[in-house]
TIZAFI-466911 format. One record per residue (C-alpha): residue in three letters; x, y, z; residue number from 1. Coordinates in steps of 0.02 Angstrom, whole numbers, always signed. Each point is the difference from the previous one (the first is absolute). Example, Ala and Ser with C-alpha at 12.3 -4.5 7.8 and 13.67 -1.06 7.14 Angstrom:
2
Ala | +615 | -225 | +390 | 1;
Ser | +69 | +172 | -33 | 2;
END
This chain:
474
Unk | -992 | -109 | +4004 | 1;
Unk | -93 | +165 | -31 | 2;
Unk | -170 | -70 | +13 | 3;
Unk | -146 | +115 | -50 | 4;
Unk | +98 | +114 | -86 | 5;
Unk | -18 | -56 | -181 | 6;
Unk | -205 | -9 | -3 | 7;
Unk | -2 | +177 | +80 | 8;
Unk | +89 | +50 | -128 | 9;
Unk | -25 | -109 | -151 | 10;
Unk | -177 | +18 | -12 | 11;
Unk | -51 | +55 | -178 | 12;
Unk | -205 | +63 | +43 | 13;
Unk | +72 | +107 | +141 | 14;
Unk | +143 | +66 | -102 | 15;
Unk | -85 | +50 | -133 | 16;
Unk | -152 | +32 | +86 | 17;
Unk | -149 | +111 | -87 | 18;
Unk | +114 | +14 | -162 | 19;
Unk | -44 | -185 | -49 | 20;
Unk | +118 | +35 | -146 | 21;
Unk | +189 | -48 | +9 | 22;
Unk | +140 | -4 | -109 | 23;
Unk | +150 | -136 | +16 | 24;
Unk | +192 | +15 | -16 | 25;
Unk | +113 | -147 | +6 | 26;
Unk | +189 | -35 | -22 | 27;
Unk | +124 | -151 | +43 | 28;
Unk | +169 | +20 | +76 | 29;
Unk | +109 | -158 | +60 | 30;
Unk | +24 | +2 | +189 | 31;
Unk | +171 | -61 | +84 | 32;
Unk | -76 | -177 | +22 | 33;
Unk | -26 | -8 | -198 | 34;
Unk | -183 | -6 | -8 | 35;
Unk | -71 | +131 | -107 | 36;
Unk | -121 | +119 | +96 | 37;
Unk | -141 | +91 | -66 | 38;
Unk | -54 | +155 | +67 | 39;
Unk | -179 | +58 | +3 | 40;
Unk | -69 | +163 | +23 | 41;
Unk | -180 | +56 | -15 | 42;
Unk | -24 | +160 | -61 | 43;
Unk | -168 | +71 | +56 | 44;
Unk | -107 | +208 | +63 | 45;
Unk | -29 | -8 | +163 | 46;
Unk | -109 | +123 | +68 | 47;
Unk | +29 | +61 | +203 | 48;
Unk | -132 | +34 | +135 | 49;
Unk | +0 | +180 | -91 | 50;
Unk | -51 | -50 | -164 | 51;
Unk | +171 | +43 | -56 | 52;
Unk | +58 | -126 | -158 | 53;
Unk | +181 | -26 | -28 | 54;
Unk | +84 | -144 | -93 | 55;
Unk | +73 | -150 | +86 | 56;
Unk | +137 | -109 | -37 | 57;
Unk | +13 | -150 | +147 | 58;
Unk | +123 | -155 | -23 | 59;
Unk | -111 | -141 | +55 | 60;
Unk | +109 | -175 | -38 | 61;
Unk | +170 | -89 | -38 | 62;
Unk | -32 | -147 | -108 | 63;
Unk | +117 | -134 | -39 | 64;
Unk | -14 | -41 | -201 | 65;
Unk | +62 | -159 | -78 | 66;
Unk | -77 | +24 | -166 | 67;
Unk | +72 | +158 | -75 | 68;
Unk | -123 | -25 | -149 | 69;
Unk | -151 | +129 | -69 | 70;
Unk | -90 | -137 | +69 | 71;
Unk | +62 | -39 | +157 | 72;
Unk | +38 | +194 | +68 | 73;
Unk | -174 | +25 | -55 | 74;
Unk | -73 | -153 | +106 | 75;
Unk | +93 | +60 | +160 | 76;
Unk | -47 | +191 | -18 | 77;
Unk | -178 | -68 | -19 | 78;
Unk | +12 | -100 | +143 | 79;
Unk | +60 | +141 | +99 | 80;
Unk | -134 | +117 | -68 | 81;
Unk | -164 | -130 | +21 | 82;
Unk | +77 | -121 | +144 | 83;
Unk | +112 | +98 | +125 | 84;
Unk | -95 | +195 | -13 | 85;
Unk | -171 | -70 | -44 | 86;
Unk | +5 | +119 | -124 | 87;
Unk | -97 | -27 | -192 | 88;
Unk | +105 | +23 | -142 | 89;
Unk | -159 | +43 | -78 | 90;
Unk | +25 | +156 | +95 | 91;
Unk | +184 | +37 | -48 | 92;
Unk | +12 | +136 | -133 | 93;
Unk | +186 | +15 | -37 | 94;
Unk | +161 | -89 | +7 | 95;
Unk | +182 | +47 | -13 | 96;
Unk | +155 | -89 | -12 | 97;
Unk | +182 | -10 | -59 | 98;
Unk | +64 | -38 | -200 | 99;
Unk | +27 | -181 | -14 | 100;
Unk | -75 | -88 | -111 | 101;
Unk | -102 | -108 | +155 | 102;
Unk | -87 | +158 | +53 | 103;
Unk | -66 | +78 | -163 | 104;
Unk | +15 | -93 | -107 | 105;
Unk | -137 | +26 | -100 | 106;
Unk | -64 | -178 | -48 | 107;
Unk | +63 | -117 | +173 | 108;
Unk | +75 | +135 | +102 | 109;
Unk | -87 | +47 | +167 | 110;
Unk | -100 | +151 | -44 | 111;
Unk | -67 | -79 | -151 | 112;
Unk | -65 | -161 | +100 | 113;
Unk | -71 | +116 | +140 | 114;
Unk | -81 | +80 | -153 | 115;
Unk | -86 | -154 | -76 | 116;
Unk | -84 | -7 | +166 | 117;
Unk | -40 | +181 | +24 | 118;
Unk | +7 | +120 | -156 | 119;
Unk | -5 | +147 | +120 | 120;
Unk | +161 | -43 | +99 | 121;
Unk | +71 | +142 | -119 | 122;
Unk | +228 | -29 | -18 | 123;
Unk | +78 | +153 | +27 | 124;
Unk | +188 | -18 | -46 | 125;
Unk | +145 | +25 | +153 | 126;
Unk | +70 | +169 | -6 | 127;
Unk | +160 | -88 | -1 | 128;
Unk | -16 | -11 | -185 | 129;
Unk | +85 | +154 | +2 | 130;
Unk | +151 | -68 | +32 | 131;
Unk | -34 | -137 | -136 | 132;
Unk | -16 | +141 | -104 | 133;
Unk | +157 | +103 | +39 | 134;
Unk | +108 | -199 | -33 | 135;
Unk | -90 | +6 | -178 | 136;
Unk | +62 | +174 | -14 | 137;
Unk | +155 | -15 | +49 | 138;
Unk | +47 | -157 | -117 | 139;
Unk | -62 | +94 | -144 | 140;
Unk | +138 | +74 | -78 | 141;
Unk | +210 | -30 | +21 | 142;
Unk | +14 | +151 | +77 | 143;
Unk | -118 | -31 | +138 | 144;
Unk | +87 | -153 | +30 | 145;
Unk | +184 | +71 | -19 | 146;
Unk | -72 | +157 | +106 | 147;
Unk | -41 | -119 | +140 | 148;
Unk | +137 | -115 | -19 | 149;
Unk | +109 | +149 | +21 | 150;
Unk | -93 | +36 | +169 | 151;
Unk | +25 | -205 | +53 | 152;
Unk | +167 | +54 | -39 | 153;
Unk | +8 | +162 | +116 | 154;
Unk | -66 | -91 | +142 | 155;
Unk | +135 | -173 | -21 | 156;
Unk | +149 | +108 | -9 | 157;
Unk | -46 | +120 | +165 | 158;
Unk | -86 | -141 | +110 | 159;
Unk | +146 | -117 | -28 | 160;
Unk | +104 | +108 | +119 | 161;
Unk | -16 | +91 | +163 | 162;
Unk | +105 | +124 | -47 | 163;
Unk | -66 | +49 | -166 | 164;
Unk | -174 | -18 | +82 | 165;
Unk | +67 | +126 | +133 | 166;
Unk | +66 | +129 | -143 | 167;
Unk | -177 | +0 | -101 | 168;
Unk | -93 | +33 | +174 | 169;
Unk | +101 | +143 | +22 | 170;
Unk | -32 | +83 | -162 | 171;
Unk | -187 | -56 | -30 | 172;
Unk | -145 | -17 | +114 | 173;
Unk | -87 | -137 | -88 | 174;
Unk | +30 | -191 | +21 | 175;
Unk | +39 | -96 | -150 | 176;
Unk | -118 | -169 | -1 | 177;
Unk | +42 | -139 | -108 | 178;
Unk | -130 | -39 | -150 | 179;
Unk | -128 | -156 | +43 | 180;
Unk | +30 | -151 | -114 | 181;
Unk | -200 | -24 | +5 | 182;
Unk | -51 | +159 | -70 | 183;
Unk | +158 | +65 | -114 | 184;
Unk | +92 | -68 | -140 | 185;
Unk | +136 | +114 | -10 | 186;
Unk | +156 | -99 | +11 | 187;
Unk | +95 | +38 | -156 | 188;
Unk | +191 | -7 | +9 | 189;
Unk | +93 | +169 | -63 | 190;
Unk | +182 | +25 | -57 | 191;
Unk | +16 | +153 | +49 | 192;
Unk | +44 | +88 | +149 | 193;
Unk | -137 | +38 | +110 | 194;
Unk | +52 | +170 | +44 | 195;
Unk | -25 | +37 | -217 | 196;
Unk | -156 | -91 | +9 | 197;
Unk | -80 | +112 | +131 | 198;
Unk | +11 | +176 | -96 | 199;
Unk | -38 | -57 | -174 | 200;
Unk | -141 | +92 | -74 | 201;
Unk | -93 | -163 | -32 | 202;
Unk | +6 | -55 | +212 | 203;
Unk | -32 | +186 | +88 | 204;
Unk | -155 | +13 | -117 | 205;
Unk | -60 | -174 | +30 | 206;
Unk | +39 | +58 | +183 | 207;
Unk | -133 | +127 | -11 | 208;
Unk | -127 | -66 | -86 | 209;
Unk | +5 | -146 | +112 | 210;
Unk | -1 | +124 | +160 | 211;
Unk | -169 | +81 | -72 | 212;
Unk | -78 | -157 | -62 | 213;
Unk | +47 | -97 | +180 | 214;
Unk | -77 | +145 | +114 | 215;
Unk | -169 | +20 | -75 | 216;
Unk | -10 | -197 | +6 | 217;
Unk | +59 | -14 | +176 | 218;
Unk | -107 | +154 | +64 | 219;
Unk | -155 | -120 | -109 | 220;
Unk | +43 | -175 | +93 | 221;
Unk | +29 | +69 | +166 | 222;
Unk | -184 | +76 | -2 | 223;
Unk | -77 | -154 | -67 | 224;
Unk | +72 | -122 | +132 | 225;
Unk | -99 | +98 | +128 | 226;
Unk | -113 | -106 | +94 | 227;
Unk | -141 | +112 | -29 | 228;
Unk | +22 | +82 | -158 | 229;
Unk | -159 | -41 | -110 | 230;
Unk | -36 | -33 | -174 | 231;
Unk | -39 | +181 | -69 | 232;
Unk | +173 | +84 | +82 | 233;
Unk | +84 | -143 | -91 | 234;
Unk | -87 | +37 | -154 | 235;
Unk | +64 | +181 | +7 | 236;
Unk | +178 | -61 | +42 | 237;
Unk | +11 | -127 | -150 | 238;
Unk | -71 | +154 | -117 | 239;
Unk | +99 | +119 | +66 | 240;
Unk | +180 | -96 | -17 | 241;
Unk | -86 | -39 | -179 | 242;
Unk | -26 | +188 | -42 | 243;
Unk | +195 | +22 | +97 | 244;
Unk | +69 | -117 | -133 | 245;
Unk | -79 | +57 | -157 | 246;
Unk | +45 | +187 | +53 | 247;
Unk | +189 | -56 | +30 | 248;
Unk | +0 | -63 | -171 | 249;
Unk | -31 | +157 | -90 | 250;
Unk | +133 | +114 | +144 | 251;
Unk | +89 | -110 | +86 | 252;
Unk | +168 | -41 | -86 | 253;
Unk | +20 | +158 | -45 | 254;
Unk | +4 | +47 | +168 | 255;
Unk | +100 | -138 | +45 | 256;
Unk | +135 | +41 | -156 | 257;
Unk | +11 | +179 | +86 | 258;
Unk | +38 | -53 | +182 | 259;
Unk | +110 | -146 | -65 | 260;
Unk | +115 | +103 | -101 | 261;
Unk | +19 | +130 | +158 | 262;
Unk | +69 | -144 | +88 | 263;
Unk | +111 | -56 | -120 | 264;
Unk | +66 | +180 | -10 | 265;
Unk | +29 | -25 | +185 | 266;
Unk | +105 | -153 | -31 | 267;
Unk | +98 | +50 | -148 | 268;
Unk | -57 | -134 | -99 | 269;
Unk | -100 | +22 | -190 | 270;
Unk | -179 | +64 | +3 | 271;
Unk | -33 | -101 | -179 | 272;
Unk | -49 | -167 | -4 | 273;
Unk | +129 | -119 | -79 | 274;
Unk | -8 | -46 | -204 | 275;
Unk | -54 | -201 | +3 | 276;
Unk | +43 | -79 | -161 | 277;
Unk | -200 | -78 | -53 | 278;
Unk | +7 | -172 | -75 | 279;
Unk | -6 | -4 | -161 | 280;
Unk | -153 | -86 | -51 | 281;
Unk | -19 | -108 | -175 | 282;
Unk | -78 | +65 | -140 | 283;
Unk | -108 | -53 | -129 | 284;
Unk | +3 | +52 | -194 | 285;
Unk | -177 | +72 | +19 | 286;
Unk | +42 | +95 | +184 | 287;
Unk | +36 | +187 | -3 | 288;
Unk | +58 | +9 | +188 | 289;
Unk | +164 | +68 | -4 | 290;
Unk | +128 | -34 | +142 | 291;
Unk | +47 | +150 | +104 | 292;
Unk | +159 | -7 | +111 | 293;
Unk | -23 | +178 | +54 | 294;
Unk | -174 | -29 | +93 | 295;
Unk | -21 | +151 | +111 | 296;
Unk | +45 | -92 | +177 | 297;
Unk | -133 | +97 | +87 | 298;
Unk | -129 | -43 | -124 | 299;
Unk | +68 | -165 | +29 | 300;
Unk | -42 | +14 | +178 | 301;
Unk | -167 | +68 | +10 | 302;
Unk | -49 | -109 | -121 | 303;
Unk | +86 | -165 | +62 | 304;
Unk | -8 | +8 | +187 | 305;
Unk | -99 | +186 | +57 | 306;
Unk | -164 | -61 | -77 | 307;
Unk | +31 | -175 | +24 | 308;
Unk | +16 | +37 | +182 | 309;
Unk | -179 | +70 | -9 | 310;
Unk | -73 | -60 | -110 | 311;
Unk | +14 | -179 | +96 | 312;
Unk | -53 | +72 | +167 | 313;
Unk | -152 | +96 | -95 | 314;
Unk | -51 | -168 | -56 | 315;
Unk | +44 | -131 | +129 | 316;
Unk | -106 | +121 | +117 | 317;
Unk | -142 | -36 | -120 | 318;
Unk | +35 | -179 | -7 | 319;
Unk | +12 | -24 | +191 | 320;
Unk | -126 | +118 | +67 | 321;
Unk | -132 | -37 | -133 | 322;
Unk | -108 | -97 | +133 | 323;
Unk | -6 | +177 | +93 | 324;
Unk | -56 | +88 | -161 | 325;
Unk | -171 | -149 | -15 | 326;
Unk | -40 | +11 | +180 | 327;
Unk | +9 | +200 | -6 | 328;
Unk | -129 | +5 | -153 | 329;
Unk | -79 | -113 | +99 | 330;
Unk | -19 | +128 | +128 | 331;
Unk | +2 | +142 | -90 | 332;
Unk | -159 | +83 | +73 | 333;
Unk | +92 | -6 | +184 | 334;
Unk | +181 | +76 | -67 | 335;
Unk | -81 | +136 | -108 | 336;
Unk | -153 | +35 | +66 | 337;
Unk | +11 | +189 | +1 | 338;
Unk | +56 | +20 | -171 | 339;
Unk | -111 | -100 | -96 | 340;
Unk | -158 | +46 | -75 | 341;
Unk | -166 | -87 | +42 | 342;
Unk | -15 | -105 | -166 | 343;
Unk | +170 | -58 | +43 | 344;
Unk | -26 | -23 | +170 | 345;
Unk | -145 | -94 | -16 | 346;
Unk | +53 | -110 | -144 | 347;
Unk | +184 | -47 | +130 | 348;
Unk | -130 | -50 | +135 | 349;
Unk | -107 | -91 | -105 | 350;
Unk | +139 | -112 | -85 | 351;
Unk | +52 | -15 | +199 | 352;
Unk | -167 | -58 | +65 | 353;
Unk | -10 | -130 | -141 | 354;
Unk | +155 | -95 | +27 | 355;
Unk | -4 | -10 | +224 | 356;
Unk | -150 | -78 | +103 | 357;
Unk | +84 | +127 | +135 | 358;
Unk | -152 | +137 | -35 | 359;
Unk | -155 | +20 | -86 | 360;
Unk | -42 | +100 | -147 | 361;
Unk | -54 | +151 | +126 | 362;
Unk | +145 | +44 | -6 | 363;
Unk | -16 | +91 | -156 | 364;
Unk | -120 | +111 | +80 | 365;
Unk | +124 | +23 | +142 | 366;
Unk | +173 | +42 | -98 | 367;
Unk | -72 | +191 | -50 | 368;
Unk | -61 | +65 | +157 | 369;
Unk | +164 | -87 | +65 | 370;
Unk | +112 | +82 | -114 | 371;
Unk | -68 | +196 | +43 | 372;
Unk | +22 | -45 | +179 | 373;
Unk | +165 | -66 | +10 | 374;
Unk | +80 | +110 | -129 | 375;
Unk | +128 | +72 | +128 | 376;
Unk | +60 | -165 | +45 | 377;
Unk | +121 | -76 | -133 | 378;
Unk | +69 | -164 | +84 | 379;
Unk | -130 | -157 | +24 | 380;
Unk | +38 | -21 | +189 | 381;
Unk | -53 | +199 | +28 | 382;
Unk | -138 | -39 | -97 | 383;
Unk | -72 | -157 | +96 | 384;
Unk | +77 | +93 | +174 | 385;
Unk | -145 | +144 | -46 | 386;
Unk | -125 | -124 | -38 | 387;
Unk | +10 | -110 | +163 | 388;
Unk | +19 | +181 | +85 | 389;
Unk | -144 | +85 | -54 | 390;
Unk | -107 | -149 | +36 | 391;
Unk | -21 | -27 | -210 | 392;
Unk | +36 | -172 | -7 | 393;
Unk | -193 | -37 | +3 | 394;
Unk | -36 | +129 | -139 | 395;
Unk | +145 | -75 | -106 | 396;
Unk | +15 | -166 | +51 | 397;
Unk | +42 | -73 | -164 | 398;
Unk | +147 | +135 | -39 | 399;
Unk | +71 | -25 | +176 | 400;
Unk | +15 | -181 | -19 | 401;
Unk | +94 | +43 | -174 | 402;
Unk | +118 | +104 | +89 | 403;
Unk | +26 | -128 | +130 | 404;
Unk | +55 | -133 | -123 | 405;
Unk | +109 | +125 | -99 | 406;
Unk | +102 | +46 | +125 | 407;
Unk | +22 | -187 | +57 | 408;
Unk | +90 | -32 | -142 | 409;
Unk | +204 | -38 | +13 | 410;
Unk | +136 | +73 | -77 | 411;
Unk | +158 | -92 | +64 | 412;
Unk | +51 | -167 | +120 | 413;
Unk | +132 | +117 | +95 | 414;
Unk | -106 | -37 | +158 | 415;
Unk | +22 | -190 | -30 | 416;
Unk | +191 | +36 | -23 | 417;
Unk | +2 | +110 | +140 | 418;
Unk | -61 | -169 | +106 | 419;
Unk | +166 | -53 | -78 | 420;
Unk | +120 | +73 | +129 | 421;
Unk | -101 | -72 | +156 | 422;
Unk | -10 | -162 | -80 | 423;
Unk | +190 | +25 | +7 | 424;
Unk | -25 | +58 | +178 | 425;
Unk | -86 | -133 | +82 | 426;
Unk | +60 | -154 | -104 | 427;
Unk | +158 | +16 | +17 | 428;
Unk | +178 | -156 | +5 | 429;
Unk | -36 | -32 | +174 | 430;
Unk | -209 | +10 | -24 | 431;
Unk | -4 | -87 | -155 | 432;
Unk | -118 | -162 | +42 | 433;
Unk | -150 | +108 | +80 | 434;
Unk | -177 | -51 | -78 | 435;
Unk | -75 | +118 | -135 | 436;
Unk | -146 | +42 | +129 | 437;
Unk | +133 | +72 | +132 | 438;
Unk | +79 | +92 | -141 | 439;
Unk | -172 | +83 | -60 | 440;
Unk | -48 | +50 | +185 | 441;
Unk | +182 | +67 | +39 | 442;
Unk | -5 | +85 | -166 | 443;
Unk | -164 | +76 | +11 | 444;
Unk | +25 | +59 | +180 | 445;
Unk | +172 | +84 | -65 | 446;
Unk | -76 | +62 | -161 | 447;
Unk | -171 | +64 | +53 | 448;
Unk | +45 | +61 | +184 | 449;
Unk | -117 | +140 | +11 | 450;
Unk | -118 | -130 | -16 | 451;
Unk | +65 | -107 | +132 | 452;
Unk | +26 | +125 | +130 | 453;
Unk | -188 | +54 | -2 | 454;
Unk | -65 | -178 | -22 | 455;
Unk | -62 | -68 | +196 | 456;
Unk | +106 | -117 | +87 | 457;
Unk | -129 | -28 | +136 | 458;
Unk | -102 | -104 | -136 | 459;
Unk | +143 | -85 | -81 | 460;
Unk | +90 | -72 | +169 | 461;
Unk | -181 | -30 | +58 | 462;
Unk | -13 | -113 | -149 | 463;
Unk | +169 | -74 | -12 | 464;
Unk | -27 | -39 | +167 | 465;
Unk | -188 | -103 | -22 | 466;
Unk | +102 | -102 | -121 | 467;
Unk | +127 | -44 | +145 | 468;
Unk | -99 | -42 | +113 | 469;
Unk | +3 | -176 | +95 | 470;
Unk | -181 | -62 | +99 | 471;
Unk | +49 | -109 | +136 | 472;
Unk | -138 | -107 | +65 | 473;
Unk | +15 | +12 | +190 | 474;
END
């Protein structure tokens, strides 16, 4: 038993301390035993002894859920948030979890329930929509899905034996990885040799679009599951992989057409993209569409799978980072501050003050002053970090508490899914009937160990010890 531990470190009013304001993020995994475990994490600023703010990201429970409902996740996270941290969800002013349909949904899923309760919890989608995104993409077309069939393919035919395995390492330095069956759909089955398949026209320009499209979206969601990347650097991600994509659609298959035909030069094969015969489509007396065989096959492809590529990521983008876009207008007087004039700024302040009990209305006499000062400073947390520094706080109270609850908002559950692998850890075939209590203690002295290692022994054994302890009447 690891008495003490938990309490030291599960207590919400000294976690989150002067911030008051927190943000949740919670996500279910099933453990080895079958029960399915929720992770909480309370996102949070703390500020240190030298008036230095940073954000916070601390893993505070394990939960075991029986009712995988809206309702019933939403019951338990509340109970974790009110009963076990002593925390008000009055006080929380964000939340972030995965995709299904029990999280955000927006009529009985989690974040809408924690919503009816308190308007200001604000839902910030998982940056893991990105890969949502890219299986959207990637079933959009029959290329896409021959393209990465053919891949499925590649991978089968080398990892099915040593040898061949042996032969591709020594040519190549990159692994070949086998497609996931929860996030791609590409499993068409193709007649034709493989080694044909791979310098077509139609795959090694599919091969570099993807390439292009993949890194900027990787470089995106690796910078977003960052435990303390805040709302306005996400902002300026999201925008600038927009801006990427709507630039790639004017330049980018040409460039792609270029490079690909190089490298089928390389392997002897045809730089043109194959004839298709189109369907013939029935026609009406009145119709004057005429059937043409001879389509131009490049046409063909920009047209048919090039913009369809993009045009789906432009939009599913939109679709699932739209909450982003409301809580950034929301906030628009913190992101772009230095650029905006003083009718604007005032009116973005204004529309703030109106819809938080956070601040007062003073702060519309604060935001100008504000602005001239911290012009140099672009991001929010070098904008409160000045504040608390130079001792402001008290001349711009209300704009420092509007910073603070900014930058408390989430943008991802990767720290809940992080608490994953120690779940896996701790609870494992042979640990499998240990209490949920042991599991959160274990968990959060694993997880949050910098924590534990400066937290006092002296006081905990003290205490576990009081509760030991046996009178004997002599």
């Amino acid at each position: 038993m690891i008495l003490g531990i938990k309490p030291h470190l599960q207590n919400g009013e000294e976690m989150t301390g002067k911030s008051k304001y927190f943000a949740v993020e919670f996500d279910c995994t099933p453990d080895i035993s079958k029960q399915e475990q929720a992770s909480v994490i309370i996102r949070y600023i703390h500020t240190d002894e030298s008036k230095k703010a940073s954000v916070q990201e601390s893993f505070v429970d394990f939960t075991a859920v029986k009712d995988t409902t809206g309702q019933g996740l939403a019951e338990t996270l509340i109970e974790v948030i009110e009963k076990n941290l002593g925390l008000e969800l009055v006080n929380c002013r964000g939340q972030s979890y995965d995709n299904g349909s029990n999280m955000r949904g927006i009529q009985k899923g989690v974040q809408a329930l924690i919503l009816e309760k308190n308007p200001e919890a604000l839902f910030i989608p998982c940056s893991h929509s990105l890969n949502l995104l890219l299986c959207d993409v990637a079933s959009s077309n029959r290329e896409c899905l021959t393209f990465f069939g053919t891949l499925q393919r590649l991978y089968t035919i080398f990892s099915s034996s040593v040898k061949r395995w042996n032969i591709l390492k020594e040519f190549i330095e990159i692994t070949l990885k086998p497609l996931s069956d929860t996030r791609w759909e590409a499993k068409l089955d193709s007649a034709k040799s493989l080694s044909e398949e791979i310098v077509r026209m139609e795959f090694l320009v599919c091969l570099i679009i993807w390439y292009d499209i993949l890194a900027e979206i990787t470089h995106v969601s690796k910078a977003l599951q960052a435990a303390d990347v805040s709302l306005d650097t996400a902002i300026l991600l999201v925008s600038s992989l927009k801006d990427f994509l709507v630039q790639y659609r004017k330049e980018g298959l040409k460039k792609s057409l270029s490079i690909a035909r190089s490298m089928a030069a390389e392997f002897n094969s045809s730089t043109e993209f194959r004839r298709k015969r189109l369907r013939k489509q029935k026609q009406f007396h009145d119709e004057t569409f005429s059937y043409n065989e001879d389509k131009d096959p490049e046409m063909h492809f920009r047209c048919g799978v090039f913009n369809v590529i993009v045009d789906t990521a432009i939009q599913e983008l939109s679709d699932r980072f739209k909450n982003i876009g409301s809580v950034s207008n929301k906030f628009s007087f913190l992101i772009k501050m230095e650029t905006m004039t003083k009718e604007k700024l005032e009116e973005s302040v204004t529309r703030y003050a109106l819809t938080t009990n956070d601040i007062s209305r003073d702060i519309i006499q604060e935001i100008y002053p504000a602005s001239r000062i911290l012009k140099g400073h672009k991001k929010a947390i070098d904008k409160l970090n000045f504040i608390l520094q130079e001792n402001l706080d008290k001349v711009f109270p209300n704009l420092t508490v509007a910073l603070r609850v900014f930058l408390t908002m989430p943008l991802t559950v990767a720290s809940a899914e992080r608490s994953f692998s120690k779940l896996k850890l701790i609870k494992t075939y042979l640990r499998s009937t240990m209490n949920n209590d042991r599991l959160s203690q274990l968990a959060i002295v694993s997880i949050e160990n910098s924590l534990a290692r400066s937290t006092s022994f002296d006081e905990i054994l003290e205490k576990w010890a009081s509760t030991k302890a046996r009178h004997v009447k002599v």
